[in-house]
C-alpha positions in Angstrom: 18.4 -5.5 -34.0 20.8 -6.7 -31.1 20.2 -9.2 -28.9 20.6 -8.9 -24.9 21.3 -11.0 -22.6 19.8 -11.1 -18.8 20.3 -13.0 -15.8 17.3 -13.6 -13.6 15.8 -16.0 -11.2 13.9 -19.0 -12.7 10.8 -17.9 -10.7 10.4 -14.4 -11.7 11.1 -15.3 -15.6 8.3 -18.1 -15.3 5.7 -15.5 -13.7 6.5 -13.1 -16.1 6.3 -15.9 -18.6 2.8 -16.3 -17.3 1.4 -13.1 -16.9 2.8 -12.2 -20.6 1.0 -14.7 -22.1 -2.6 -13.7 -19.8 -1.8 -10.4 -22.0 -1.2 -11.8 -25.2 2.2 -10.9 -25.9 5.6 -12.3 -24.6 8.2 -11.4 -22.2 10.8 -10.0 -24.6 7.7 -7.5 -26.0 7.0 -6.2 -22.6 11.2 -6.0 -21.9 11.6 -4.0 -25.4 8.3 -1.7 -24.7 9.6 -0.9 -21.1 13.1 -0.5 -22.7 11.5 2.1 -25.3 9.9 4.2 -22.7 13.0 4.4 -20.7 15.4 5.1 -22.8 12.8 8.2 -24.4 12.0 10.0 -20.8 15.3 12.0 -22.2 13.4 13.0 -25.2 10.6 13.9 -23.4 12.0 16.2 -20.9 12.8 18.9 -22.6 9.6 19.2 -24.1 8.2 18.8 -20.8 10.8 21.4 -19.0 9.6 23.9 -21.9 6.0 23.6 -20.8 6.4 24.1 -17.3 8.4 27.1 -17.8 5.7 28.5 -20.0 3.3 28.4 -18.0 5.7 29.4 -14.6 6.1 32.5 -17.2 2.3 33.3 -18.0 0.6 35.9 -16.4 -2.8 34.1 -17.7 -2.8 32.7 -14.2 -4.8 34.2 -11.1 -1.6 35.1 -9.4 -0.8 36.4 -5.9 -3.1 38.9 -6.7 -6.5 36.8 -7.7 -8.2 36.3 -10.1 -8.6 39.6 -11.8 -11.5 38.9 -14.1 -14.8 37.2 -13.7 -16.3 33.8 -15.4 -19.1 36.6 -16.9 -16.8 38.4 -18.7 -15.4 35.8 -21.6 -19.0 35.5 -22.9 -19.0 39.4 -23.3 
């Protein structure tokens, strides 16, 4: 695992310092977590991108044309 180096104020490390430990963990945790989740949006996307195109491309919607069936008909 590396280690990283950040320059901050004194203030905003020792409220971070504080509201870390209201939650339990420490700073370098909530660093690393935030770290994690930004650096795996570009994992995500694509995924995301393939949903949205899916449904863009399904005709399962009511369209420009309404809805062409009614909420009676799936129970027959």
């Amino acid at each position: 695992m590396a280690n990283l180096t950040l320059s901050i104020d004194d203030d905003l490390l020792r409220r971070a310092r504080v509201r870390a430990a209201e939650r339990g963990t420490t700073v370098n945790a909530i660093v690393r977590d935030f770290l994690e989740t930004f650096a795996g949006v570009d994992q995500v996307s694509p995924a995301l991108l393939r949903i949205v195109g899916l449904a863009h491309d399904s005709t399962a919607s009511s369209g420009d044309g309404g809805r062409t069936w009614r909420r009676d008909d799936i129970y027959e």
